[in-house]
N, C-alpha and C positions, 0 to 999 in steps of 0.2 A: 504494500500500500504506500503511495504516496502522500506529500501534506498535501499537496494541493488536490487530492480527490478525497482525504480526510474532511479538508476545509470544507467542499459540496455538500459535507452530508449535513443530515439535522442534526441539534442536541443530541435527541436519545440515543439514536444511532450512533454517533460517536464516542456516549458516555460506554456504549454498549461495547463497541470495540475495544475501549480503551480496558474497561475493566475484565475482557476476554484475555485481550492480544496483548495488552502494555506489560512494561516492566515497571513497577514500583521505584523510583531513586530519592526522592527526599519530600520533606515539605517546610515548608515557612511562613512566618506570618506577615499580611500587609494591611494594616490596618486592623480591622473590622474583616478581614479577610483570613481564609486558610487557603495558602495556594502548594495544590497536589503536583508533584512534576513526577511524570511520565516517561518513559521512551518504544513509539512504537518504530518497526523499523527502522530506516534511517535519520527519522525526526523525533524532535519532545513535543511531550502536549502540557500544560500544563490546567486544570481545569482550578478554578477559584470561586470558594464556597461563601457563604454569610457565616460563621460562625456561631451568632445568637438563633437565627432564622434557618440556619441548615439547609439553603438552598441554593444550588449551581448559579453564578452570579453568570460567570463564562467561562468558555472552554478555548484557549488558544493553541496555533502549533506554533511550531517554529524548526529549523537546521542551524541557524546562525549559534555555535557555541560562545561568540562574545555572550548571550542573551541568559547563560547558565552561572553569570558573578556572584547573582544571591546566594546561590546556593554553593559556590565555591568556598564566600570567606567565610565558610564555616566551617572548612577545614582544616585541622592543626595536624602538623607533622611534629609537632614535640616530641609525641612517643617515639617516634621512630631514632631519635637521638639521645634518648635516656637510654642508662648504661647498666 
């Protein structure tokens, strides 16, 4: 599957894929928001909830890995240099 035949489909359908086909890799918060990140195929999706309201605000894709920072500076490489 491609993003951009991803992108065609409706919500469901894609929520649908995603929770088939996706791989799970992180989540974060923005706002008022919980944002799920995805990787189907070659692309992320990442879909974004209400938190209080628990309801799919939006579902985005994306390829661009600049677009994956949030969820980079969350990672420490300390351990790997304790002794």
């Amino acid at each position: 599957m491609t993003s951009s035949y991803f992108d065609q489909l409706n919500e469901a359908t894609q929520t649908d894929v995603i929770w088939e086909k996706g791989v799970y890799l992180d989540r974060r918060k923005e706002g008022y928001h919980n944002v799920l990140l995805f990787q189907l195929d070659d692309f992320y999706t990442e879909i974004f909830y209400h938190t209080h309201f628990n309801v799919i605000i939006k579902i985005s894709s994306f390829s661009d890995t600049d677009l994956l920072a949030p969820y980079l500076v969350k990672i420490t490489l300390h351990s790997l240099f304790e002794n």
